[in-house]
C-alpha positions in Angstrom: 94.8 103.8 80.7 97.7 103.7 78.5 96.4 105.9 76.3 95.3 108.1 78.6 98.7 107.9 80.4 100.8 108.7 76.8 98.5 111.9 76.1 99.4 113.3 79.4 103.2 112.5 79.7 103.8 112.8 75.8 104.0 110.2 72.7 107.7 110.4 73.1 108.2 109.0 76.3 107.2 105.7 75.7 109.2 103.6 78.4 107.7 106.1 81.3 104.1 105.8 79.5 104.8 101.5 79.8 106.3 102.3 83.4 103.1 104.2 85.2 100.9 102.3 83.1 102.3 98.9 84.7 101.9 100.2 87.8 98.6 101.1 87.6 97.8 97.5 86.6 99.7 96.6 89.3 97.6 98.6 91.6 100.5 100.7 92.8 99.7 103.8 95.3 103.1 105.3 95.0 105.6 105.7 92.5 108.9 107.5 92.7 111.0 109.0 89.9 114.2 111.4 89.3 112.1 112.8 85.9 111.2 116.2 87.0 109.8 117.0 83.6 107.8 114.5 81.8 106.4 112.6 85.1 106.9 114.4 88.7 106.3 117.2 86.0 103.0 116.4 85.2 101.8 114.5 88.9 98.5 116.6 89.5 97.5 115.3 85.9 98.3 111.5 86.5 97.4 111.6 90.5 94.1 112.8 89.7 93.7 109.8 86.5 95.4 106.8 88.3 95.1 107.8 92.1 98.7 106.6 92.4 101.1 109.4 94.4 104.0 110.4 92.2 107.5 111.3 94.0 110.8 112.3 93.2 112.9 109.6 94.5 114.5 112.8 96.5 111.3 113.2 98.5 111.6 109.5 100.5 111.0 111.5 103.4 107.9 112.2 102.5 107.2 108.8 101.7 108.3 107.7 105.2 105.9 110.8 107.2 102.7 109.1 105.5 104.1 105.0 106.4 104.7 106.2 110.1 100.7 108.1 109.9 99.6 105.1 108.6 98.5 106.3 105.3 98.6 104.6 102.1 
């Protein structure tokens, strides 16, 4: 997916490109991030590719409303 991953976030973001892609291979459902632009930026995209739930690490609340549902 890596390549997949770069086209959407951008060539010159390599270390968040490694980042998301390791945590796709890591089979990771959430992933939180202060990088409004090139990530949080670009969620819709990378949600709908990896099925992994991108966050601000401002939004933890949200985070928590889906643990106590029971969602994952």
């Amino acid at each position: 997916m890596y390549t997949r991953i770069r086209r959407i976030v951008g060539g010159d973001n390599e270390f968040d490109v490694r980042h998301i892609d390791s945590a796709y291979k890591s089979g990771c459902k959430w992933f939180f991030t202060p990088d409004k632009g090139d990530v949080w930026g670009k969620r819709k995209e990378l949600q709908a590719l990896l099925g992994i739930r991108f966050l601000l690490t401002s939004e933890i609340a949200v985070f928590d409303q889906y643990i106590e549902k029971g969602d994952s």
